[in-house]
C-alpha positions in Angstrom: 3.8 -1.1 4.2 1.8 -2.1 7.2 -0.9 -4.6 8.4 0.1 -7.5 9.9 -0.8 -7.0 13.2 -3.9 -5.9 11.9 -4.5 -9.6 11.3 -4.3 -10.9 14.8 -8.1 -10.1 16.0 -11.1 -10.3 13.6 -12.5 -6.6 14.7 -9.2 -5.0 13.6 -8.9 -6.8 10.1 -12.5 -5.9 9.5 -11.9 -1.5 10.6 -8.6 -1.7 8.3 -9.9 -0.2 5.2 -11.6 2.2 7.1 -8.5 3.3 8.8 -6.7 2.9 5.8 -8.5 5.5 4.3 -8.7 7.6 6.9 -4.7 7.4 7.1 -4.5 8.4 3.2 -7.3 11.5 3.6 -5.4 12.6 6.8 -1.9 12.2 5.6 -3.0 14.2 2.1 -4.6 16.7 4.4 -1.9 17.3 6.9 0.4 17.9 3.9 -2.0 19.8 1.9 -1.7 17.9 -1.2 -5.1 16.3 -1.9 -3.9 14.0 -4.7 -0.5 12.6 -3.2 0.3 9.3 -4.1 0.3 6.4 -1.7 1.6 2.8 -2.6 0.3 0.7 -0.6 1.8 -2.6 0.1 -0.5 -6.0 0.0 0.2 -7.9 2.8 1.9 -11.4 2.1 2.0 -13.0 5.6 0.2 -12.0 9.1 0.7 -12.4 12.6 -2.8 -13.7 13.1 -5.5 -15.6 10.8 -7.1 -12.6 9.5 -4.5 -12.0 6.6 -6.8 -12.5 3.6 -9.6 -10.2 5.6 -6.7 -7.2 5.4 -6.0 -8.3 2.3 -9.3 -7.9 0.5 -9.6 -4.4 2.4 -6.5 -3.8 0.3 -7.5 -4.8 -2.4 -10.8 -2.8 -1.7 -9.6 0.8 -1.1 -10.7 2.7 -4.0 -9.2 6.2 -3.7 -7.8 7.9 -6.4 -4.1 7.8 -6.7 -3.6 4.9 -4.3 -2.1 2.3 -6.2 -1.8 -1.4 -4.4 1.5 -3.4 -5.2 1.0 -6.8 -4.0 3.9 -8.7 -2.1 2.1 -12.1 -2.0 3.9 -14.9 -3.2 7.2 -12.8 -2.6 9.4 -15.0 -0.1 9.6 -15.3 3.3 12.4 -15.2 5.7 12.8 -17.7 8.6 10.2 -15.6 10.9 7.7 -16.6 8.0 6.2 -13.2 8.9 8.5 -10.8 6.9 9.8 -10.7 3.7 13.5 -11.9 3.6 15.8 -9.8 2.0 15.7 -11.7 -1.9 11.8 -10.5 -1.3 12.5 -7.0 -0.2 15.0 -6.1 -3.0 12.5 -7.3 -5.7 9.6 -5.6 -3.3 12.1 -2.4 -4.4 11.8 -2.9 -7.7 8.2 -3.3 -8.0 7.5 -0.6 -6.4 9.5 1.6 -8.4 7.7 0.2 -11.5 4.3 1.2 -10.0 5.5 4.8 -9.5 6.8 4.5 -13.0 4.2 3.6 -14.4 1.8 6.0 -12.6 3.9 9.0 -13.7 3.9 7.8 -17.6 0.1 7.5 -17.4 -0.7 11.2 -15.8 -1.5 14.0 -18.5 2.0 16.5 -18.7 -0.7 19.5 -19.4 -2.1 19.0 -15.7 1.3 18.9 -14.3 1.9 22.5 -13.3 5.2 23.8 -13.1 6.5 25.7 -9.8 7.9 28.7 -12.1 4.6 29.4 -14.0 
């Protein structure tokens, strides 16, 4: 749940898929767990004018098991930057539905147990 200053200059909205992606294959490499999940976040506000450059890159970032949940449209507090806290608690629960719904759609006979 990141990106907003990303939206401040041009060159940094444009490199934030590529860092995106870079984040996800470092993070599953670091932890050794090539297909961890990531939810990302979609940006509903920026700092700068770049928001809906981030935003397609978001939109954009085809790896599997990165899921995007998009907080557009979700309100605002007074800052008009971040999400008041209405937007955060329903934020919550769509993000639990995405992880939901992930899980229910994987295959249980790929799922290995610890104790086999």
């Amino acid at each position: 749940f990141q990106g907003e200053s990303d939206t401040i200059e041009v060159d940094d909205a444009r490199a934030y898929g590529g860092k995106m992606e870079r984040l996800v294959a470092d993070l599953r490499e670091d932890l050794g767990s090539p297909n961890l999940l990531v939810i990302q976040v979609g940006l509903a506000s920026g700092e700068g004018n770049y928001t809906d450059i981030v935003r397609d890159a978001q939109r954009s970032i085809n790896l599997p098991n990165v899921i995007l949940v998009d907080a557009m449209g979700l309100p605002l507090s007074d800052d008009q930057l971040h999400l008041s806290t209405e937007a955060q608690l329903r934020l919550g629960e769509m993000l639990a539905q995405a992880y939901l719904e992930f899980e229910s759609s994987r295959d249980p006979k790929a799922i290995e147990s610890p104790h086999q």
